[in-house]
PDB file of N, CA, C and O in Angstrom:
ATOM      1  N   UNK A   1       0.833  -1.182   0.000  1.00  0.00           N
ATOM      2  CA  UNK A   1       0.000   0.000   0.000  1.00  0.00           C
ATOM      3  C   UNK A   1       0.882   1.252   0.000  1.00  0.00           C
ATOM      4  O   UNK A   1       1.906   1.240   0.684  1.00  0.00           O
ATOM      5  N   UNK A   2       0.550   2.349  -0.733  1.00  0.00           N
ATOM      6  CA  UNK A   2       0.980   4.061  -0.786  1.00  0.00           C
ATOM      7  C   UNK A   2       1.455   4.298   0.624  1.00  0.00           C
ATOM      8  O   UNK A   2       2.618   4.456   0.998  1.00  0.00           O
ATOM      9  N   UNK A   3       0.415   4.296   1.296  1.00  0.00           N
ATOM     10  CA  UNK A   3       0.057   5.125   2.358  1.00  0.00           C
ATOM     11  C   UNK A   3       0.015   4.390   3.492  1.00  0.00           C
ATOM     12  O   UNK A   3       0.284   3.188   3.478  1.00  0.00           O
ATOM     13  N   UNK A   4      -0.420   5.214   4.878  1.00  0.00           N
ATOM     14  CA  UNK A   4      -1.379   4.615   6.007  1.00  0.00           C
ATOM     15  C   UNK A   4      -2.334   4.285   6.053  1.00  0.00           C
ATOM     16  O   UNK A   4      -2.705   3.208   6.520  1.00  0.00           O
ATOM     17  N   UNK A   5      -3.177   5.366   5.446  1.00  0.00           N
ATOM     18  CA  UNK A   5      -4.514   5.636   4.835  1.00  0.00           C
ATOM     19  C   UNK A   5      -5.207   4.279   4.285  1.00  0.00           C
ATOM     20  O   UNK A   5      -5.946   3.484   4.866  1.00  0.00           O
ATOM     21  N   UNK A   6      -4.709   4.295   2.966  1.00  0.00           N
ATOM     22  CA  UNK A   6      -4.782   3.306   1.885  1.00  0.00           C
ATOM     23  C   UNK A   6      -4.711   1.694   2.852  1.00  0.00           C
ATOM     24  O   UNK A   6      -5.643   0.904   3.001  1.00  0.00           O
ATOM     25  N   UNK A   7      -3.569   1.599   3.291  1.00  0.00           N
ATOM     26  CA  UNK A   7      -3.270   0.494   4.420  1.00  0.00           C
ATOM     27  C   UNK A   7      -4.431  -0.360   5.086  1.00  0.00           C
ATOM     28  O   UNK A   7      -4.866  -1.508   4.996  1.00  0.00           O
ATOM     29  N   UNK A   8      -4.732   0.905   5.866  1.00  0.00           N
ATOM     30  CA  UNK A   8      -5.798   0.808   7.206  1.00  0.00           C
ATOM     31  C   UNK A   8      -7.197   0.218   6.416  1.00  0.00           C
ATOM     32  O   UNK A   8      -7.878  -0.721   6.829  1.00  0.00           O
ATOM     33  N   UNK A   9      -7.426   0.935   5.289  1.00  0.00           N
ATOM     34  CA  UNK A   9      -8.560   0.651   4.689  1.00  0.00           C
ATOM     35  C   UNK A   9      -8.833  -0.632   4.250  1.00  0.00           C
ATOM     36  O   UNK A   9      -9.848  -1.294   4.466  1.00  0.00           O
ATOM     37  N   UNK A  10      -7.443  -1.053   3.359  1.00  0.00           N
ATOM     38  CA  UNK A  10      -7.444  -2.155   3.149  1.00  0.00           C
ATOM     39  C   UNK A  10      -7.459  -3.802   4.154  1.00  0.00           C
ATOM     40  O   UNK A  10      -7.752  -4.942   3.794  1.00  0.00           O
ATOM     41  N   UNK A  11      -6.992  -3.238   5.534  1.00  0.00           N
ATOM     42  CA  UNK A  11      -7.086  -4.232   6.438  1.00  0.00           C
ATOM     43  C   UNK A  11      -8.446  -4.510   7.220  1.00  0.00           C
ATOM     44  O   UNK A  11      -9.063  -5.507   7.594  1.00  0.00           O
ATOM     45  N   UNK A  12      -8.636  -2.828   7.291  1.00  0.00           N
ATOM     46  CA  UNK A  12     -10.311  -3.182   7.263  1.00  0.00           C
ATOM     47  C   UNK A  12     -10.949  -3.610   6.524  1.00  0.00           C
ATOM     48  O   UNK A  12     -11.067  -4.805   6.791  1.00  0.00           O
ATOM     49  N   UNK A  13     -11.503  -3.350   5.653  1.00  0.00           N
ATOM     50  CA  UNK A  13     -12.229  -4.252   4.413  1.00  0.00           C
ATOM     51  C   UNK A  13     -11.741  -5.925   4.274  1.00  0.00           C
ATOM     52  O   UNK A  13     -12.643  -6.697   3.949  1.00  0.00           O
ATOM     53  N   UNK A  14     -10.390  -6.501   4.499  1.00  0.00           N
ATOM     54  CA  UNK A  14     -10.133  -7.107   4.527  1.00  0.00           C
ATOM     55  C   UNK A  14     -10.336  -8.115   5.818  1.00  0.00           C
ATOM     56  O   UNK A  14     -10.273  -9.273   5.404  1.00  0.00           O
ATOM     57  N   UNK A  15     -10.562  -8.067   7.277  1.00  0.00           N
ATOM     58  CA  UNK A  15     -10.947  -8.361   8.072  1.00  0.00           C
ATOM     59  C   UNK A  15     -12.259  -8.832   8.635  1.00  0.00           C
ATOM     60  O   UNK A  15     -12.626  -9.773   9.339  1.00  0.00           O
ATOM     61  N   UNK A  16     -13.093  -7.294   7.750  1.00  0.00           N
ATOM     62  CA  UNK A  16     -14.579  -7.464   7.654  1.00  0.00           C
ATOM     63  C   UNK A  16     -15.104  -9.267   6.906  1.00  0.00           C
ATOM     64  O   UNK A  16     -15.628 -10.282   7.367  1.00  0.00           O
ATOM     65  N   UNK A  17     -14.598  -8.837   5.614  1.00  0.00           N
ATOM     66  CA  UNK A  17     -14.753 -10.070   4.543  1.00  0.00           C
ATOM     67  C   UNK A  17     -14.311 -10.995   5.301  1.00  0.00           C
ATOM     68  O   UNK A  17     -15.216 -11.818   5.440  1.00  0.00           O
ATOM     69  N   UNK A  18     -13.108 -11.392   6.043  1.00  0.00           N
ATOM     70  CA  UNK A  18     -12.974 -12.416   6.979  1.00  0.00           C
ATOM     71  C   UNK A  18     -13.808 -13.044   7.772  1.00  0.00           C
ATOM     72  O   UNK A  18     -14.020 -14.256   7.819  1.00  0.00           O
ATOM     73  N   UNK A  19     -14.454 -11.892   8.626  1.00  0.00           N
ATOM     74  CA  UNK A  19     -15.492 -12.806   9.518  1.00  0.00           C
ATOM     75  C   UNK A  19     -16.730 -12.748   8.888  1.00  0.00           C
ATOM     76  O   UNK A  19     -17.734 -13.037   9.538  1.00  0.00           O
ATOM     77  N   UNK A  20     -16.810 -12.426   7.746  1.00  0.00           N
ATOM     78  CA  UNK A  20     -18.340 -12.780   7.086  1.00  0.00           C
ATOM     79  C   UNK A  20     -17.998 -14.037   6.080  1.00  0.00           C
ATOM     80  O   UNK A  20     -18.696 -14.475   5.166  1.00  0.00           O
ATOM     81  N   UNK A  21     -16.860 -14.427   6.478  1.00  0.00           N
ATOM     82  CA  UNK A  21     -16.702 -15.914   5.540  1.00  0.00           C
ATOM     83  C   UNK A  21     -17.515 -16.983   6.497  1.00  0.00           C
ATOM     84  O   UNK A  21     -18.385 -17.807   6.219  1.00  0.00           O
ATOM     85  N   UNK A  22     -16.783 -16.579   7.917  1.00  0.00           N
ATOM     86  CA  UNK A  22     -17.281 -17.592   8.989  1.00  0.00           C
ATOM     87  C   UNK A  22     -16.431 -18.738   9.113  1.00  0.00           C
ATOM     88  O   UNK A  22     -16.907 -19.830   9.425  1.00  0.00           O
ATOM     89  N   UNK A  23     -14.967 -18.542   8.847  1.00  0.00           N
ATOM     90  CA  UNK A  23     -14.006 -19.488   8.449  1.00  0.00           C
ATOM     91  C   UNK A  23     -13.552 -19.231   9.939  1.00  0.00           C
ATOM     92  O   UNK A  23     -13.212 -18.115  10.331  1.00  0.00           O
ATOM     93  N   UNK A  24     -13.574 -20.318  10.709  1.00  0.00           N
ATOM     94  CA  UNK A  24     -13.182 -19.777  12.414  1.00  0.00           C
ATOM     95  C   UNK A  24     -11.849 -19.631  12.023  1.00  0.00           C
ATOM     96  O   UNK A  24     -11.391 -19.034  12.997  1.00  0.00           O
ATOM     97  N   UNK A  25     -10.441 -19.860  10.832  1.00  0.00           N
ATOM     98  CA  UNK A  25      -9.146 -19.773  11.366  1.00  0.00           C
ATOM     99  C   UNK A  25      -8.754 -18.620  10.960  1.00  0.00           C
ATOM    100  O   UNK A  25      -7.774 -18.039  11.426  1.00  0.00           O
ATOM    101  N   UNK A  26      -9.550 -18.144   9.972  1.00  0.00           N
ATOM    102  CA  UNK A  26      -9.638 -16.741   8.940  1.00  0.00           C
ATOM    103  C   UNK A  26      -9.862 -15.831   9.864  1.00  0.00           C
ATOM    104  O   UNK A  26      -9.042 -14.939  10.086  1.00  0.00           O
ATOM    105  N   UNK A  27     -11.059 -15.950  10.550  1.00  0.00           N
ATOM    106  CA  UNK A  27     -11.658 -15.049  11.552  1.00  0.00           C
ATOM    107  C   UNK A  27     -10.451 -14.626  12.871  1.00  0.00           C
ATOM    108  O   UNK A  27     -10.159 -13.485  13.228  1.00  0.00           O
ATOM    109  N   UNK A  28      -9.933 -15.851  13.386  1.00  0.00           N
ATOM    110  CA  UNK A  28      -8.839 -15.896  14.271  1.00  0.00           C
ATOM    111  C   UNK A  28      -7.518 -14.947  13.572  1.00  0.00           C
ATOM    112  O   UNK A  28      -6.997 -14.175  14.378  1.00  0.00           O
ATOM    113  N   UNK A  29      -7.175 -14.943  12.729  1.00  0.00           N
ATOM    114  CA  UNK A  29      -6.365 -13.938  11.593  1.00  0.00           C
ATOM    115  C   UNK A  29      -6.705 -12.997  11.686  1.00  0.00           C
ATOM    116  O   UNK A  29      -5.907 -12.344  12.359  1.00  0.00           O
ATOM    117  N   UNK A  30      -8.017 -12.107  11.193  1.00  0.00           N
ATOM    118  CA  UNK A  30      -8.215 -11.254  11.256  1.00  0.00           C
ATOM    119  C   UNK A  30      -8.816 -10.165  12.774  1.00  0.00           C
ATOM    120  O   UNK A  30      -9.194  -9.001  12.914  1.00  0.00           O
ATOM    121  N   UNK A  31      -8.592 -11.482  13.760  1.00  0.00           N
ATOM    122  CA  UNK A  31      -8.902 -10.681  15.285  1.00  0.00           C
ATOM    123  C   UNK A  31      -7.343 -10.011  15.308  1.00  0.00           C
ATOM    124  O   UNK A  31      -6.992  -8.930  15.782  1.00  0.00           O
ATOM    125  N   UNK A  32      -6.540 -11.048  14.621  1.00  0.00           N
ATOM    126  CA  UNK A  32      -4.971 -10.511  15.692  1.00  0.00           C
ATOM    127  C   UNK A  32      -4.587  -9.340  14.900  1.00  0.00           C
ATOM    128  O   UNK A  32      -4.142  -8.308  15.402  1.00  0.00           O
ATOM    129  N   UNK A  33      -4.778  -9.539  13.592  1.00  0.00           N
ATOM    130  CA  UNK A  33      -4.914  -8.415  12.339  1.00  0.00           C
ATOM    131  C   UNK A  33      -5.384  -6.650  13.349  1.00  0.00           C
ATOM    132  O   UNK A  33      -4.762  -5.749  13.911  1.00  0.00           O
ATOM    133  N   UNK A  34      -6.553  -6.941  13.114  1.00  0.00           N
ATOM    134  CA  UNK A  34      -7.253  -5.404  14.096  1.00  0.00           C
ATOM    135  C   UNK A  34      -6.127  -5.756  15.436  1.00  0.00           C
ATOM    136  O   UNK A  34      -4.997  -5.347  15.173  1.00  0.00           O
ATOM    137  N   UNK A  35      -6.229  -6.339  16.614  1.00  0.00           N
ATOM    138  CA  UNK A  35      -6.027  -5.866  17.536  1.00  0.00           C
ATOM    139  C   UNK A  35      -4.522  -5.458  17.242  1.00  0.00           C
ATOM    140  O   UNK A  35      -4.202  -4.511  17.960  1.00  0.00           O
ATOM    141  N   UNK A  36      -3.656  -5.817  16.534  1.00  0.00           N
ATOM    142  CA  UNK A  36      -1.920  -5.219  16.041  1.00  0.00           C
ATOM    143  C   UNK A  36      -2.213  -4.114  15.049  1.00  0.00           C
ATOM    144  O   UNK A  36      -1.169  -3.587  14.664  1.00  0.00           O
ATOM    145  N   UNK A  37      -3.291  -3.607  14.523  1.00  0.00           N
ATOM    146  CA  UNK A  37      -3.721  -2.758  13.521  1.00  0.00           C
ATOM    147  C   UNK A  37      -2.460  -1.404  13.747  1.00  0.00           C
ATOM    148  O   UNK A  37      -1.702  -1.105  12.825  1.00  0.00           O
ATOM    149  N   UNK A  38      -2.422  -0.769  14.975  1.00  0.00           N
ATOM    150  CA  UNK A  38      -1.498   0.184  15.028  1.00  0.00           C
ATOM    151  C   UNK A  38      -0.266  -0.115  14.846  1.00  0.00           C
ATOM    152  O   UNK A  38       0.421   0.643  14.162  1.00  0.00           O
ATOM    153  N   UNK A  39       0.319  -1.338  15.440  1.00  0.00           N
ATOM    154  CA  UNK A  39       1.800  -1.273  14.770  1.00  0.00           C
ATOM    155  C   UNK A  39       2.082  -1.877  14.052  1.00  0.00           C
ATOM    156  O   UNK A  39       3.301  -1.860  13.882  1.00  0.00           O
ATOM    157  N   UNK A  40       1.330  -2.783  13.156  1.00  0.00           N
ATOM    158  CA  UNK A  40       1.376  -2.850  11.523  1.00  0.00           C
ATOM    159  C   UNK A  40       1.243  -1.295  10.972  1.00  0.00           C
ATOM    160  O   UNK A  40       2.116  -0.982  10.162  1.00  0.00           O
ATOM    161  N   UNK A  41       0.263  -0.274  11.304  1.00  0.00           N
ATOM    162  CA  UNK A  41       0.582   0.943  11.009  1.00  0.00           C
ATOM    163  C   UNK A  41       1.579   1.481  10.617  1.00  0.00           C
ATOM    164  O   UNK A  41       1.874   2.077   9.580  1.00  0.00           O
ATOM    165  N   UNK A  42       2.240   1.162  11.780  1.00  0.00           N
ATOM    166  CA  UNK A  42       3.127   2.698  12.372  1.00  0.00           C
ATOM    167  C   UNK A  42       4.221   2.414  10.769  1.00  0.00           C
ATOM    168  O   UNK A  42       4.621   3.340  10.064  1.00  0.00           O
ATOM    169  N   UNK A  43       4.409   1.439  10.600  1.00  0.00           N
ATOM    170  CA  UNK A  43       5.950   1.012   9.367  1.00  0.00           C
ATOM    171  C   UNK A  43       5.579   2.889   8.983  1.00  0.00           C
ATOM    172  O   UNK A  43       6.241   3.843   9.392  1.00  0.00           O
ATOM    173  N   UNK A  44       4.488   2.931   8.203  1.00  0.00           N
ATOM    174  CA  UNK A  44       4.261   4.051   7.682  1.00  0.00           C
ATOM    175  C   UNK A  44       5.018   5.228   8.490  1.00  0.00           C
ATOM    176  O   UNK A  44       5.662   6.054   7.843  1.00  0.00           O
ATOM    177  N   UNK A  45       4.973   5.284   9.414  1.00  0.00           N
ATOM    178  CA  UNK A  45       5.414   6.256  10.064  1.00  0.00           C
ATOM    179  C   UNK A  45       6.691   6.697   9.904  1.00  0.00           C
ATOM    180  O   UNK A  45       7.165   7.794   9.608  1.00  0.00           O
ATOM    181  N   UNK A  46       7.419   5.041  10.298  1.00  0.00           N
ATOM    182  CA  UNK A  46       8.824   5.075  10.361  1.00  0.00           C
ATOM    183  C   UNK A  46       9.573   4.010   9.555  1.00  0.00           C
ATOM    184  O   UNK A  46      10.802   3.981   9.608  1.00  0.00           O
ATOM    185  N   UNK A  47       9.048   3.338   8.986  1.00  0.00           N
ATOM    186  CA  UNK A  47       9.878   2.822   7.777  1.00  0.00           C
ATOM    187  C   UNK A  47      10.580   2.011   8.274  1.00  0.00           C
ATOM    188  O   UNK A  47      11.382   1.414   7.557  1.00  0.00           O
ATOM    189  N   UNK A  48      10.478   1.669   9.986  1.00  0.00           N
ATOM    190  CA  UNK A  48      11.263   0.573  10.251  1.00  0.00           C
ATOM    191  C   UNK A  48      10.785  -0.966  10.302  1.00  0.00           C
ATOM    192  O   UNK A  48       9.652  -1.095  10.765  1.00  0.00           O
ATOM    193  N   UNK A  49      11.326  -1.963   9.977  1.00  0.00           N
ATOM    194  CA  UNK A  49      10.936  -3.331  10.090  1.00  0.00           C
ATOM    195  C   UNK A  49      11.930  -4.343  10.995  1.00  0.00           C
ATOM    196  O   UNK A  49      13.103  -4.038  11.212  1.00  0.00           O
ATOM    197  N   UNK A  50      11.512  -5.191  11.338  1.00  0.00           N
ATOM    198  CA  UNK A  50      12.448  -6.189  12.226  1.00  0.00           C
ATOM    199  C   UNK A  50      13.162  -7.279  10.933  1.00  0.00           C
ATOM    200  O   UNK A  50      13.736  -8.143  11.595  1.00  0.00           O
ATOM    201  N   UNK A  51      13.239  -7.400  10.381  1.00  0.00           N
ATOM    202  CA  UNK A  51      13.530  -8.162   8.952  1.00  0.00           C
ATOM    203  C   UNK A  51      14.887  -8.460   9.566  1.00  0.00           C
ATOM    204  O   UNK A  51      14.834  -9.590  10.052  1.00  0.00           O
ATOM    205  N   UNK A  52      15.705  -8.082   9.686  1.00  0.00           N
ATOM    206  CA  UNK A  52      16.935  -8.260  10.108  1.00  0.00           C
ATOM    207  C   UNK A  52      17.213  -9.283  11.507  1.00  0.00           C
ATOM    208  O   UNK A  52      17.926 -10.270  11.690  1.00  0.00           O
ATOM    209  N   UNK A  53      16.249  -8.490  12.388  1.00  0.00           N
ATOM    210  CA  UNK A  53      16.496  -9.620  13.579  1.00  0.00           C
ATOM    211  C   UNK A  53      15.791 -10.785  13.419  1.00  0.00           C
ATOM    212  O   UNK A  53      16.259 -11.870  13.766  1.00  0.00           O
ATOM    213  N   UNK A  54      14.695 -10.657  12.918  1.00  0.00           N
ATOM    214  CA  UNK A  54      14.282 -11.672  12.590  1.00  0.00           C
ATOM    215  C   UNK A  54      14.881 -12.839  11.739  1.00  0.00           C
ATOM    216  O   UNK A  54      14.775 -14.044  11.968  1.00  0.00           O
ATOM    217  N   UNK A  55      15.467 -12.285  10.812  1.00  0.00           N
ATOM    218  CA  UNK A  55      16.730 -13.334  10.092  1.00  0.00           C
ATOM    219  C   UNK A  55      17.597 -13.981  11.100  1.00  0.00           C
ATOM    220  O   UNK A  55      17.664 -15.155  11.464  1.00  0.00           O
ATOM    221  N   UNK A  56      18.350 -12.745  11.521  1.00  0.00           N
ATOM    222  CA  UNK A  56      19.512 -13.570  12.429  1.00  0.00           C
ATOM    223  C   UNK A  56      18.910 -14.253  13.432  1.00  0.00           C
ATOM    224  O   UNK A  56      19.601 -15.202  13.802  1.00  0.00           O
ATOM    225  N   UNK A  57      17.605 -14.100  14.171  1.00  0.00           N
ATOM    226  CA  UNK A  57      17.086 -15.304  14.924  1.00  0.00           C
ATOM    227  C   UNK A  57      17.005 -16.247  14.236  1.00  0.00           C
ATOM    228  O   UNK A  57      17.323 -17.175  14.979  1.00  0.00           O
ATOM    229  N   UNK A  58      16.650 -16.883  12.697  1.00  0.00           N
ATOM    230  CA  UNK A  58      16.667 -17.950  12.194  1.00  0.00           C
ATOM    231  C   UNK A  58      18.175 -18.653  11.746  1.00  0.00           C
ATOM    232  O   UNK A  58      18.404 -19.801  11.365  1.00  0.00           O
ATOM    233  N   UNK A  59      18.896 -17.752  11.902  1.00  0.00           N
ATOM    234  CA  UNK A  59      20.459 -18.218  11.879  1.00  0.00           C
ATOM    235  C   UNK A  59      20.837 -18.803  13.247  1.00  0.00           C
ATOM    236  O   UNK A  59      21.486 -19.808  12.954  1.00  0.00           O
ATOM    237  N   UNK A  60      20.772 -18.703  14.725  1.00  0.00           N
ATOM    238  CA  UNK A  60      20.442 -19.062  15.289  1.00  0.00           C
ATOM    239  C   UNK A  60      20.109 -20.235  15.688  1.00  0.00           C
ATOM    240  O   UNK A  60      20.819 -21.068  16.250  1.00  0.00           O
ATOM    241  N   UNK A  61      18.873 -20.306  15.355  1.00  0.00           N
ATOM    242  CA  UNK A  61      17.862 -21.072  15.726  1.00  0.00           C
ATOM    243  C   UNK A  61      18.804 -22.969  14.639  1.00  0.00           C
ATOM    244  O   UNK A  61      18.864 -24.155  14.962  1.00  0.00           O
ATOM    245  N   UNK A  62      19.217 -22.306  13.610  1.00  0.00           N
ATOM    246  CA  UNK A  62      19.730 -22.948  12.656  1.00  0.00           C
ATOM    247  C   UNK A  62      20.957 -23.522  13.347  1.00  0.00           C
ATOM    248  O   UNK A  62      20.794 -24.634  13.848  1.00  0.00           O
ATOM    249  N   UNK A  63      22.255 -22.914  13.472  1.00  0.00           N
ATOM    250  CA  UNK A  63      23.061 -23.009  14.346  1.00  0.00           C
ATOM    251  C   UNK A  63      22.549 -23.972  15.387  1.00  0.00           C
ATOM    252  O   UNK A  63      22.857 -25.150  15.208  1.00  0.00           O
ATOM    253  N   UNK A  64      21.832 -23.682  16.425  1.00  0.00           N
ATOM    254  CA  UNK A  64      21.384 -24.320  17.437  1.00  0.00           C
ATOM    255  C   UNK A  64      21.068 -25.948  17.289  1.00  0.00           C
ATOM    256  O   UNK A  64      21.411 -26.799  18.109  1.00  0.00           O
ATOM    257  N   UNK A  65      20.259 -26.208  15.923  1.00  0.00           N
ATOM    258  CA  UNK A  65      20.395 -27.535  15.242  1.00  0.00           C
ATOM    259  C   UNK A  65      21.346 -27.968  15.377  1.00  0.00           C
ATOM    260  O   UNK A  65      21.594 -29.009  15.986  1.00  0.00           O
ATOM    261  N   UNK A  66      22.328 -27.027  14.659  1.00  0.00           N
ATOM    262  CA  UNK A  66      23.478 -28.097  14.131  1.00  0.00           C
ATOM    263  C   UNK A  66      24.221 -28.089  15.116  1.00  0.00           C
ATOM    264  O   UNK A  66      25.039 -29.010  15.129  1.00  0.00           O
ATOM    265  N   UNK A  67      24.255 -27.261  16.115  1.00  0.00           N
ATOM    266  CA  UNK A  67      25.639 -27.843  17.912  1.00  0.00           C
ATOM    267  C   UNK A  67      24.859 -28.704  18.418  1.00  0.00           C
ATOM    268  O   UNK A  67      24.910 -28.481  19.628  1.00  0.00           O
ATOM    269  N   UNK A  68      24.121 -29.611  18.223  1.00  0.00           N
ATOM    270  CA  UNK A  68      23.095 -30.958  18.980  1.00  0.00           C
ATOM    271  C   UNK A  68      24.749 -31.961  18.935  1.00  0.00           C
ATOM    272  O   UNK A  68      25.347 -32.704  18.157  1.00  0.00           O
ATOM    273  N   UNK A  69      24.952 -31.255  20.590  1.00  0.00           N
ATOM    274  CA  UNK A  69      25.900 -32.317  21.174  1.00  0.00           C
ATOM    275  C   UNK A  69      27.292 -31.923  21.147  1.00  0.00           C
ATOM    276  O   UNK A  69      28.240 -32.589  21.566  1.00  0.00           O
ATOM    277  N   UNK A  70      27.339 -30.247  20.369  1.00  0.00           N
ATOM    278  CA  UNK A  70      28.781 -29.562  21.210  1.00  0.00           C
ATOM    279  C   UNK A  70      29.122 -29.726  22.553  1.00  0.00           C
ATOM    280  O   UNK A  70      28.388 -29.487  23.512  1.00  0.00           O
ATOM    281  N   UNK A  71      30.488 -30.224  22.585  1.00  0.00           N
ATOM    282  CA  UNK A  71      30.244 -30.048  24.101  1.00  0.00           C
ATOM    283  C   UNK A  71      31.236 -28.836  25.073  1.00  0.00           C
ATOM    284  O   UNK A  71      31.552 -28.833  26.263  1.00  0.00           O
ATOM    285  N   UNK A  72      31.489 -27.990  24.083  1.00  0.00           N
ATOM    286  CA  UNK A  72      31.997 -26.888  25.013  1.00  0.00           C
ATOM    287  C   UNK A  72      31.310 -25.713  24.521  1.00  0.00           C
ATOM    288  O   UNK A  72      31.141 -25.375  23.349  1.00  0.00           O
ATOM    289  N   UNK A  73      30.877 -25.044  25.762  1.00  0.00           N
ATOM    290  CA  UNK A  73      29.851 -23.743  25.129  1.00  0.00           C
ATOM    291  C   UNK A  73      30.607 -22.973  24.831  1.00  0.00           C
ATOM    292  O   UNK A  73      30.024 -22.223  24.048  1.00  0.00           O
ATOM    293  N   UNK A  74      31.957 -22.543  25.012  1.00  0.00           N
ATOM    294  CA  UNK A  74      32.754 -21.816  24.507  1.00  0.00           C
ATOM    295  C   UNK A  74      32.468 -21.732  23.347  1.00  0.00           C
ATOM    296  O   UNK A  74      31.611 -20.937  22.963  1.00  0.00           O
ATOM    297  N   UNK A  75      33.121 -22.532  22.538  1.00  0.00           N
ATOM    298  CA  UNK A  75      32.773 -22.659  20.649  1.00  0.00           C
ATOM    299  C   UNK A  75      31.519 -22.419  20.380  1.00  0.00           C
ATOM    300  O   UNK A  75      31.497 -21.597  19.465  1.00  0.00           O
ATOM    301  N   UNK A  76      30.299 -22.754  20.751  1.00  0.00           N
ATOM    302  CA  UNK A  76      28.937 -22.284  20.596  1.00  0.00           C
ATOM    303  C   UNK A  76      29.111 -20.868  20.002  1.00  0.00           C
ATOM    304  O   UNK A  76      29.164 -20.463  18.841  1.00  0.00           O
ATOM    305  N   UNK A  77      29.205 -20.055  21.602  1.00  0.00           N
ATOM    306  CA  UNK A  77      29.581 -18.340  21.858  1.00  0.00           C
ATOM    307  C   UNK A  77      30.568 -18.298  20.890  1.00  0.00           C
ATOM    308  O   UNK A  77      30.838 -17.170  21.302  1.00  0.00           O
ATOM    309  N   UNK A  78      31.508 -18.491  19.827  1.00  0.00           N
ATOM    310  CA  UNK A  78      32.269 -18.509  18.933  1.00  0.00           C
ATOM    311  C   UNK A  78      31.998 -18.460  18.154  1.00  0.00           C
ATOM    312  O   UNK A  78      32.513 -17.713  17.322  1.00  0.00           O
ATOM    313  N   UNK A  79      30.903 -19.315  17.897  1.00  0.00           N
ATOM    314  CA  UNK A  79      29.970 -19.691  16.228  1.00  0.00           C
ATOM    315  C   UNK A  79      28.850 -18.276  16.516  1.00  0.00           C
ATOM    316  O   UNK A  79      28.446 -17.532  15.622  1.00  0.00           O
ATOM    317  N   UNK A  80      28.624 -18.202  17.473  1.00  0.00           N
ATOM    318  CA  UNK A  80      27.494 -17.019  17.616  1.00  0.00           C
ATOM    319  C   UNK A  80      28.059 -15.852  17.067  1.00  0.00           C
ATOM    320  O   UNK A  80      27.517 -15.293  16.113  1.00  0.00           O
ATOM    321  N   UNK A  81      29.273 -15.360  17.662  1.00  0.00           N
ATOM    322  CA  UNK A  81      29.837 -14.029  17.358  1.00  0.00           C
ATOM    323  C   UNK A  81      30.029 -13.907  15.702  1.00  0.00           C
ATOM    324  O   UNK A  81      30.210 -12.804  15.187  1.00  0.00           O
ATOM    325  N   UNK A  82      29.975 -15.069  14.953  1.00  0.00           N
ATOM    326  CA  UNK A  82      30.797 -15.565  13.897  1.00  0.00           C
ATOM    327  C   UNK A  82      29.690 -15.146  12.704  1.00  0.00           C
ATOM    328  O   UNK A  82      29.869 -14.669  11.583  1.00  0.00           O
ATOM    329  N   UNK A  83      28.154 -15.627  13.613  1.00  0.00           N
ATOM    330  CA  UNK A  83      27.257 -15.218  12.287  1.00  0.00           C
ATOM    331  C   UNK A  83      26.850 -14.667  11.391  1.00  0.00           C
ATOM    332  O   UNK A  83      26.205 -15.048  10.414  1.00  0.00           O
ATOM    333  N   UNK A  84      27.386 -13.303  11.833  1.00  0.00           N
ATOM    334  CA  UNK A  84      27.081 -12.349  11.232  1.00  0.00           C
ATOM    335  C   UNK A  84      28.083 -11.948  10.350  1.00  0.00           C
ATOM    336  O   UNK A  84      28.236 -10.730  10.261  1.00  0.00           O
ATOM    337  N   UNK A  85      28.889 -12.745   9.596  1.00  0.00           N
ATOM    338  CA  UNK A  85      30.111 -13.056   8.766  1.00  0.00           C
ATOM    339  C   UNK A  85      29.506 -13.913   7.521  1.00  0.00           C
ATOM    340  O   UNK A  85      29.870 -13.800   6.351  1.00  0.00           O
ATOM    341  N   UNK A  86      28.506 -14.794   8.018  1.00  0.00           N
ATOM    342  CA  UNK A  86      28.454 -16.090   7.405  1.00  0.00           C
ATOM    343  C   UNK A  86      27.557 -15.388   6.272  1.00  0.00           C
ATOM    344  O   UNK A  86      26.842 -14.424   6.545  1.00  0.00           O
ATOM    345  N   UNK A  87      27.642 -15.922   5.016  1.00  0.00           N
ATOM    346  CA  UNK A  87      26.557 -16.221   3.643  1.00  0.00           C
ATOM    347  C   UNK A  87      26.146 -17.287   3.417  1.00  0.00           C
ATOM    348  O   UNK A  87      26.830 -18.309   3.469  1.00  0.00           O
ATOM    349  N   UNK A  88      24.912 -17.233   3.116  1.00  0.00           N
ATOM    350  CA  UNK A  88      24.214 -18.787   2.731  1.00  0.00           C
ATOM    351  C   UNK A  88      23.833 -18.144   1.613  1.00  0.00           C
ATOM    352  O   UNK A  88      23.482 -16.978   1.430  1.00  0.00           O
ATOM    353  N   UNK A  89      24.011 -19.528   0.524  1.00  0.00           N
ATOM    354  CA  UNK A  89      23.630 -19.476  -0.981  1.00  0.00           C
ATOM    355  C   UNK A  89      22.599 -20.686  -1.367  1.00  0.00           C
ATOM    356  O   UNK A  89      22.506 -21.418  -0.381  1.00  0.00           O
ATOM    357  N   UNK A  90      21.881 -21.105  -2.326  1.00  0.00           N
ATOM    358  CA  UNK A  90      20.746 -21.432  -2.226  1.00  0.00           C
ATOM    359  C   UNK A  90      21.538 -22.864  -3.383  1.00  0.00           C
ATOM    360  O   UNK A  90      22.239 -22.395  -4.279  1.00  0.00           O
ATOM    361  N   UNK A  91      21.448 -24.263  -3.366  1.00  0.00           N
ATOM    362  CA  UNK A  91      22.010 -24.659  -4.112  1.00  0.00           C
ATOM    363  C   UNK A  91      21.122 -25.828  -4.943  1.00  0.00           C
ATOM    364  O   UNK A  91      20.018 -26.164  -4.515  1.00  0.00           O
ATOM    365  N   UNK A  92      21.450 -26.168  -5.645  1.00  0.00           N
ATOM    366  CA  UNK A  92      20.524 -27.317  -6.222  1.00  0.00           C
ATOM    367  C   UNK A  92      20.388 -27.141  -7.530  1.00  0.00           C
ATOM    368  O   UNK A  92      19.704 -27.923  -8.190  1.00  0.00           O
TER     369      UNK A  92
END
């Protein structure tokens, strides 16, 4: 969307149509939809997004897989500091 404006409208209208489907998981979507309505907003405001932390939590989380059975946390805290170095490329 352009705007805030434009935004808001569209989540309304979009929410509405939700619970007039009567789809209870749709409906459940569009409760959390309205009640976060303002800071899905705000981006508009400020243009900021979590995109970033949110990545490196899945680097992480990834990492965390693969030390199943490091056994010094040292190196863990090593690989942690390290992540934000690392590139992943997509292969196949």
């Amino acid at each position: 969307m352009p705007d805030r404006k434009s935004a808001e409208a569209f989540l309304r209208a979009w929410a509405r149509d939700a619970w007039k489907s009567g789809i209870k998981i749709i409906m459940k979507i569009a409760n959390s939809l309205i009640a976060h309505l303002s800071g899905i907003l705000n981006y508009f405001n400020h243009k900021i997004t979590t995109a970033k932390v949110e990545g490196l939590n899945n680097k992480i989380k990834t990492l965390k897989r693969q030390a199943y059975g490091f056994r010094d946390i040292e190196y863990f805290k090593l690989r942690l500091y390290h992540l934000h170095r690392q590139n992943y490329s997509l292969c196949g």
